[in-house]
TORGUKOL-375286 format. One record per residue: x negated, y negated, z of N, C-alpha, C in turn. Coordinates in pm, whole numbers, padded with zeros to 5 digits, always signed. Example, Ala and Ser with C-alpha at 12.3 -4.5 7.8 and 13.67 -1.06 7.14 Angstrom:
-01319+00569+00780-01230+00450+00780-01320+00330+00780-01285+00225+00708-01367+00106+00714-01290-00003+00787
% end
This chain:
-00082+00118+00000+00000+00000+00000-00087-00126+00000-00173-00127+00032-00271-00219+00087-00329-00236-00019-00395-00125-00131-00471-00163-00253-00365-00248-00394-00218-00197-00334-00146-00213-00444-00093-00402-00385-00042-00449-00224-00100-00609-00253-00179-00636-00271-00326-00629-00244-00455-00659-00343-00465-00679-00467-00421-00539-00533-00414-00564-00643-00298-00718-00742-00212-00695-00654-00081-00794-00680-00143-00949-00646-00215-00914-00570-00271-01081-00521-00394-01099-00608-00457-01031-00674-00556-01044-00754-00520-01100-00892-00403-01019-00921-00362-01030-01083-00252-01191-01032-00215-01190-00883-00152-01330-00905-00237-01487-00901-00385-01432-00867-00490-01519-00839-00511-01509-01004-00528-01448-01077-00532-01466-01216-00452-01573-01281-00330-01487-01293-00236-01576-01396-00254-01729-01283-00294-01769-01169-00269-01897-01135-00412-01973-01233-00532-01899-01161-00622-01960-01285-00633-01992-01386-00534-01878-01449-00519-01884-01598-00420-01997-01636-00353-02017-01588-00248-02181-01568-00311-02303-01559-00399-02256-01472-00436-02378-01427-00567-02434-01497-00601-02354-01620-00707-02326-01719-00608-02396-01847-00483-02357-01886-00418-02415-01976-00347-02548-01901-00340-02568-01786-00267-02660-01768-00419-02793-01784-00548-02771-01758-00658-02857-01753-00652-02922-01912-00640-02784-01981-00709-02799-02093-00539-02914-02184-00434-02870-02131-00352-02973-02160-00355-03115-02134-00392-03120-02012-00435-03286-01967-00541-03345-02047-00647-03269-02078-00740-03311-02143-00745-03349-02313-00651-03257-02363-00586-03320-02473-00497-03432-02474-00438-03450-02377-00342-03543-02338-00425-03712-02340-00539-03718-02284-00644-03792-02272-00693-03849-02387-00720-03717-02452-00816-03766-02592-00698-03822-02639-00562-03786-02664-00473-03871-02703-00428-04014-02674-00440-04039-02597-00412-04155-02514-00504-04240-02545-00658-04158-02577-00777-04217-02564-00748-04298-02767-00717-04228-02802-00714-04221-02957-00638-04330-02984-00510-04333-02888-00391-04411-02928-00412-04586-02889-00478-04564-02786-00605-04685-02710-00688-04757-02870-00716-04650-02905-00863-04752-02981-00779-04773-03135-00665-04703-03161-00577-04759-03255-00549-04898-03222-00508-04887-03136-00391-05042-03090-00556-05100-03088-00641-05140-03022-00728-05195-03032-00780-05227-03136-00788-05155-03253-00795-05158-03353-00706-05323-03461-00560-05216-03436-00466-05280-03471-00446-05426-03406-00477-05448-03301-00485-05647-03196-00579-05690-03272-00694-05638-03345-00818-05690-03366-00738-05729-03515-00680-05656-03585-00669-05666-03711-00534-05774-03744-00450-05789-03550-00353-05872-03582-00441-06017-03601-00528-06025-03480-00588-06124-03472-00636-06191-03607-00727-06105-03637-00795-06182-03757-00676-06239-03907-00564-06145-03904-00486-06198-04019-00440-06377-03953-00390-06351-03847-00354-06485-03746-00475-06620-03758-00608-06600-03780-00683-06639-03812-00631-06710-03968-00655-06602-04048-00567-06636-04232-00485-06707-04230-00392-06706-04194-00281-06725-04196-00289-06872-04121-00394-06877-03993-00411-07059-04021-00469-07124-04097-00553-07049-04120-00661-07145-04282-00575-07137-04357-00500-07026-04401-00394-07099-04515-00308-07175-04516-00247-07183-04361-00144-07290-04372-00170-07419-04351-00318-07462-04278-00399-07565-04267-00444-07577-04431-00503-07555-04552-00524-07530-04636-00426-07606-04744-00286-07533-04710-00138-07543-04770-00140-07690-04742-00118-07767-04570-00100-07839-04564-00172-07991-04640-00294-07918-04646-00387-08046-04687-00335-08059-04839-00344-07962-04943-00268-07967-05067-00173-08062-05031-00065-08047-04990+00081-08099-04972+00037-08224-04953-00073-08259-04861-00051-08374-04808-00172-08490-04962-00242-08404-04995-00328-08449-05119-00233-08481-05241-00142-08359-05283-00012-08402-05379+00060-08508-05374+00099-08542-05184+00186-08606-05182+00108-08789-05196+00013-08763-05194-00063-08934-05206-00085-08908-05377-00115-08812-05428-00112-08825-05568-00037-08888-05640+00092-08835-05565+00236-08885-05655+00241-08993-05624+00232-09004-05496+00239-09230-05459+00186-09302-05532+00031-09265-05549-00047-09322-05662+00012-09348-05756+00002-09225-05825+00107-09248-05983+00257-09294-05986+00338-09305-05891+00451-09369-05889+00397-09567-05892+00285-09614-05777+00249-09682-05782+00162-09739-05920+00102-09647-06011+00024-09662-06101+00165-09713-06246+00237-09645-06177+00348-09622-06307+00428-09768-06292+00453-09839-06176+00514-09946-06142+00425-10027-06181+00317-10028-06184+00218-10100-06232+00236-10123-06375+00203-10016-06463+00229-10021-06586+00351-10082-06693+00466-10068-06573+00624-10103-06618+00585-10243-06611+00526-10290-06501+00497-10488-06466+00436-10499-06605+00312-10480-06649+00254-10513-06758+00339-10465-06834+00388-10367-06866+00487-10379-07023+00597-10502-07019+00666-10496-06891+00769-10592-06894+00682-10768-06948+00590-10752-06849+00508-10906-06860+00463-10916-07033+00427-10810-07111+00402-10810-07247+00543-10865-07333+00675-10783-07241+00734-10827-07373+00763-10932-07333+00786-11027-07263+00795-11150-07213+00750-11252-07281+00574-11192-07270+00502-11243-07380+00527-11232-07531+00620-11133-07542+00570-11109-07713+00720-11155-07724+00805-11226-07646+00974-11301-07675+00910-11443-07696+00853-11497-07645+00834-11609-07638+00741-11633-07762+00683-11578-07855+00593-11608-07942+00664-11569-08060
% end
């Protein structure tokens, strides 16, 4: 009776090792996962970052255009009012002669 709990406590000292051998080796995959999923996202912040970066030079970029166009056109609206004075002042001149 005595060899046969022995034996029962031996083979139950087993399967606990043996659990506790798959249960290690589960955590430890669990880890590298976590670990993996870590240096993604890290990855991925780094890669938000830098577009966030782009995305101000371009819209700093955008803005200066806009704001370069928009004195362009003043100019030439101004250049063009200009031009209308001298045509008008020509024919003025060219009624009177």
């Amino acid at each position: 009776m005595r060899g046969l709990l022995q034996a029962a406590d031996e083979k139950r000292q087993a399967s606990l090792a043996e659990l506790s051998a798959k249960h290690q080796k589960n955590i430890e995959s669990l880890e590298a996962q976590l670990n993996d999923a870590l240096s993604d996202r890290s990855k991925a912040d780094e890669s938000i970052s830098s577009l966030q970066v782009l995305v101000a030079e371009k819209e700093s970029r955008i803005a200066e255009m806009e704001a370069a166009s928009t004195g362009e056109a003043a100019r030439l609206r101004a250049a063009m009012e200009s031009v209308k004075g001298e045509i008008s002042h020509l024919k003025q001149e060219h009624v009177w002669f």
